[in-house]
N, C-alpha and C positions, 0 to 999 in steps of 0.2 A: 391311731390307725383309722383311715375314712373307711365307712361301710363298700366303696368299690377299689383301696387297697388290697394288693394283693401281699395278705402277712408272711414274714420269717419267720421258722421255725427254728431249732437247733435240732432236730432229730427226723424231721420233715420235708417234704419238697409239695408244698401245693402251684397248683395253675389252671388255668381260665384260658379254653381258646373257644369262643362262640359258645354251643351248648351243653360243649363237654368240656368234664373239669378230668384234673389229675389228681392223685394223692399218691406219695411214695415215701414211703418208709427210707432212711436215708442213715442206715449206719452199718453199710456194707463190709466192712472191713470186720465185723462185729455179728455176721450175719443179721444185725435188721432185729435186736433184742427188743424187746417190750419192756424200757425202764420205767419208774412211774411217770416220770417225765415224758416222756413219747405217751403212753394212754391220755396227758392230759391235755400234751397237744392232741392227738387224734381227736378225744372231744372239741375241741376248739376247733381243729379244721373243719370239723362236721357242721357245730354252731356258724362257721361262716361260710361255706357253701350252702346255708339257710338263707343266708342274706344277698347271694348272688341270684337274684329269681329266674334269671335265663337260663343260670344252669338246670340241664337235664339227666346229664347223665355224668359220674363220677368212676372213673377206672382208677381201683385200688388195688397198690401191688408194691412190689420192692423191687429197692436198688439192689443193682451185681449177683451174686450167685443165688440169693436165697428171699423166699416172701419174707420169712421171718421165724427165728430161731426159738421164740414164745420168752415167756417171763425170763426178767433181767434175771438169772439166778444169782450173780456175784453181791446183788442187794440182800440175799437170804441171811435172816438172821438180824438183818438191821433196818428193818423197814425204817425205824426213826428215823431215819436218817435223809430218808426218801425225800429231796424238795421241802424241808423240814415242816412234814404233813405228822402226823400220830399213826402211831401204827396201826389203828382203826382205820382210820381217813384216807393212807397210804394203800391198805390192803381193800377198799373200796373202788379206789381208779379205775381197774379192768372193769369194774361193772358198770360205771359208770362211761366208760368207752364206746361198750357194746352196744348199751342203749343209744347213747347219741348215733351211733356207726346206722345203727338198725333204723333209728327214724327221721335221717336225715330225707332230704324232699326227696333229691335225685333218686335217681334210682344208682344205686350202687353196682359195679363187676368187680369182682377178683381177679385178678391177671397173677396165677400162681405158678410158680417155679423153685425148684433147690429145693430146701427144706421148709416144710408147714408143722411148726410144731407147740404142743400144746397153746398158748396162748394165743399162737397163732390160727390155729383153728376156730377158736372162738373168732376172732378177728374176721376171719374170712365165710364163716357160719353167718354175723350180722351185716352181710353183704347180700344183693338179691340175684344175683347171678356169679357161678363160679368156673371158672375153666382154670385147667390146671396142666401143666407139662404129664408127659406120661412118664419121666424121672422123676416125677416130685416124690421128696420124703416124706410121709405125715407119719404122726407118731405124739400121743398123749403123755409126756411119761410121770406126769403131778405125783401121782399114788407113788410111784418108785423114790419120788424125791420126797416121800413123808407129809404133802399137802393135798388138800380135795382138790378137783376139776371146779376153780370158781367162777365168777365172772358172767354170773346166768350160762355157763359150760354146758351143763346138765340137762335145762331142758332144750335147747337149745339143738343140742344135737339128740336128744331123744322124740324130736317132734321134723327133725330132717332123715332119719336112720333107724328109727323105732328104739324101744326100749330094750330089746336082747344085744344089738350092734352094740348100742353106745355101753353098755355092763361088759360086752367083752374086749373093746378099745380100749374101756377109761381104767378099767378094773387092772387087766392084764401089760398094760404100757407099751404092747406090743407093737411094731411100726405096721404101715397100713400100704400100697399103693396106691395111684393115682386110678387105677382101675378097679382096685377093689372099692374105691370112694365111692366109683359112678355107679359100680351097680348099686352100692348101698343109699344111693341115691344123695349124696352128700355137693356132687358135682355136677354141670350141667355139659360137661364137654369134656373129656379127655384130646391133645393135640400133640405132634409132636413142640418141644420148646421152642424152635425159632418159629412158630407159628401161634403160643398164646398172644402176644401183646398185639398183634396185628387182627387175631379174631374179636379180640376184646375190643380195639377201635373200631372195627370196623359193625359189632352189635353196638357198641355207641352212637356210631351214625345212625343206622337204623333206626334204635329208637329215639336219636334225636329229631327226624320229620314226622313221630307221635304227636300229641294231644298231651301237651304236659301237664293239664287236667285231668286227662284220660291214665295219664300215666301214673298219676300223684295218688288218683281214686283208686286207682286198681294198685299199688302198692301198699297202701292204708288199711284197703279192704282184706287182702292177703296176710296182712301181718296182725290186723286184729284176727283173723280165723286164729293164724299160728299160736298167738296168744291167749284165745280162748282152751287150745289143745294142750297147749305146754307151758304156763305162764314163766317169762323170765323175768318179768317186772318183781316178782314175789323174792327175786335171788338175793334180797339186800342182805339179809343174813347171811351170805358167800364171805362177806367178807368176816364177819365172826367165826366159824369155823376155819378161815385161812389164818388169823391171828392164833389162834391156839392151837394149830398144827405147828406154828411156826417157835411154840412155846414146848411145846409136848417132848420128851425126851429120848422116845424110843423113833419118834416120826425125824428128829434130828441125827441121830444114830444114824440110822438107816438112808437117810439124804445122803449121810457123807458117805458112806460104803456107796453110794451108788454113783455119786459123781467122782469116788477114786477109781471105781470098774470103768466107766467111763471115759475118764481121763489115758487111759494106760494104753 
């Protein structure tokens, strides 16, 4: 792949028109899962919208009804298995995502609809601007499924929502609206749906006749404060705690009672 191919994905749809890019999660039938495989493409798409330098601005969102349904849970229990990664390495992905997601050049949008859930909020958290359908579902539900909020989750949103929000979303599993996000300051826009992807384009114009110096500095600048405030660099540990969640016996109990209430 030449540095101005435009690469395939299997779980991805990227593209390049002048100085806006796209990124779309592509497993719509599926709601738009975070396998480990898609985290590692999302890193990768990140790492080469590094290398397109024209690009400015990158609208992040999903294909068909939903942003994204959050962690593949059908992989639970078999991380080995993951892309034949270790279940270290495997339960690491997400975090490694986020970062790349968060310090990609462009400046990043969310274009959020259907359901935003657990994983996917991380996703959409290391994004620098978000709008969201006013039907969007969010909803954390890790702790119900017997695992921690990983993936730099934690500070992540306790340094967008403060620290009482994110203890009673992450703690509680309870779902959220698209309205209650914006006051808690999670969202930059509440719209109705057939008017997110069109507001998302068209703040990518906008700020594509920016100073993509201007824009780059002041994206750098912002996310080292947030870093200062909340470090997510520090999360590498996220994924040790998610390996022996995923070993612990009551934390598995308790996963399946939750995705059989679930299921029903």
């Amino acid at each position: 792949m030449t540095q101005d191919s435009t690469p395939a994905f299997e779980t991805l749809e990227v593209s390049v028109e002048g100085m806006n890019g796209r990124l779309t999660l592509n497993r719509p039938e599926k709601l738009n899962p975070l396998s480990t495989r898609t985290l590692r493409e999302l890193a990768d798409a990140a790492r080469w919208f590094d290398t397109q330098r024209e690009v400015k601005t990158v609208i992040v969102s999903g294909k068909g009804r939903a942003f994204s349904a959050g962690a593949d849970i059908s992989s639970f229990g078999d991380v080995a298995s993951n892309d034949g990664l270790s279940p270290r390495d495997s339960a690491e992905t997400g975090w490694l995502m986020a970062r790349a997601m968060e310090e990609m050049r462009a400046v990043t949008i969310a274009a959020i609809w259907g359901p935003c859930v657990g994983g996917g909020i991380v996703l959409a958290g290391a994004c620098d601007f978000r709008l969201a359908a006013r039907d969007t579902y969010f909803s954390i539900p890790e702790v119900d499924l017997g695992i921690p909020l990983a993936w730099g989750g934690i500070p992540r949103l306790v340094r967008e929502i403060g620290p009482a929000a994110t203890r009673d979303l992450v703690m509680t599993c309870r779902p959220f609206t698209a309205d209650e996000a914006a006051d808690l300051g999670f969202l930059n826009k509440v719209l109705d749906a057939d008017e997110v992807l069109p507001a998302a384009e068209k703040l990518a114009k906008d700020l594509g006749r920016k100073s993509g110096l201007a824009l780059y500095a002041t994206k750098t600048g912002i996310n080292a404060a947030l870093e200062a405030m909340s470090p997510a660099s520090g999360s590498w540990s996220d994924a040790d705690s998610l390996v022996v969640a995923l070993g612990d016996p009551e934390s598995r109990r308790l996963s399946a009672e939750y995705l059989e209430r679930v299921r029903k």
